[in-house]
ZABALUM-989001 format. One line per 8 residues: number of its first residue (from 1); for each residue x, z, y of C-alpha. Coordinates in steps of 0.05 Angstrom, whole numbers, plus 5000, padded with zeros to 4 digits. Each point is the difference from the previous one (the first is absolute). Example, Ala and Ser with C-alpha at 12.3 -4.5 7.8 and 13.67 -1.06 7.14 Angstrom:
REM ZABALUM-989001
1	5246,5156,4910; 5027,4987,5069
END
This chain:
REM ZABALUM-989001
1	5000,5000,5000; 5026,4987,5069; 5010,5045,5059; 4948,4951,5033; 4946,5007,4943; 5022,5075,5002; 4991,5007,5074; 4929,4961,4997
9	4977,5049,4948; 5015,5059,5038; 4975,4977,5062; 4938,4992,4955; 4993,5068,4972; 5012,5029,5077; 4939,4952,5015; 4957,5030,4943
17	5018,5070,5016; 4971,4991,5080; 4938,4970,4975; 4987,5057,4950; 5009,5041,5067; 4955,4964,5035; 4945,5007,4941; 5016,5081,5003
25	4984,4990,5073; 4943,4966,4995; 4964,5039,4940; 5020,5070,5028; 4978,4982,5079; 4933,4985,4972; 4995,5047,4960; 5013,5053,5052
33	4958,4961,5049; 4937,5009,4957; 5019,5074,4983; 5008,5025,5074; 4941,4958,5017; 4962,5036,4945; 5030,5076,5012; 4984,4984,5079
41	4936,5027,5002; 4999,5047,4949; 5053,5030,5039; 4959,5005,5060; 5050,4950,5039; 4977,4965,5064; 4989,4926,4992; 5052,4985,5043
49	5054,5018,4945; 4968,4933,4963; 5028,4955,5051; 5072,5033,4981; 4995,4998,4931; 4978,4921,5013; 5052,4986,5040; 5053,5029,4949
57	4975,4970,4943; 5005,4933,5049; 5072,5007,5014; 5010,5013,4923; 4973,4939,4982; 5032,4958,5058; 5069,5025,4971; 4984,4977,4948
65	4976,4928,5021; 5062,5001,5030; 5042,5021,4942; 4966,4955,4956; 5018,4933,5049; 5068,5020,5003; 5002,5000,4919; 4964,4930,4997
73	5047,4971,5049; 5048,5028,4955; 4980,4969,4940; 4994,4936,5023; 5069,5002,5029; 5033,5019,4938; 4959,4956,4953; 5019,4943,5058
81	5084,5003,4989; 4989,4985,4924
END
């Protein structure tokens, strides 16, 4: 195997490794979303905490829009030097 096909590979497994970060993100922002929107009330807190759990769960998800462009530029620039 050459360094090349070694370097591809690893730049590869890096790849996969961010976008199992980016699922994490995305599955535990939700599901924190829809628990603090649930324990809210029940809690007694003012509907203006809503907006802030919202917003949070926003920004978690736009990181990881982000996060997940940057890996598909990625992609397609390793699998375009082949």
């Amino acid at each position: 195997m050459s360094a090349q096909d070694q370097d591809r590979q690893a730049r590869e497994r890096a790849l996969a490794a961010k976008g199992r970060l980016v699922s994490l993100v995305i599955v535990g922002t939700m599901v924190l979303w829809l628990l603090a929107l649930w324990l809210g009330p029940k809690l007694g807190m003012p509907g203006r905490y809503a907006f802030l759990f919202d917003f949070a769960a926003l920004a978690g998800l736009f990181w990881a829009l982000v996060v997940s462009l940057q890996i598909r530029r990625a992609r397609k620039d390793v699998r375009g030097n082949e």
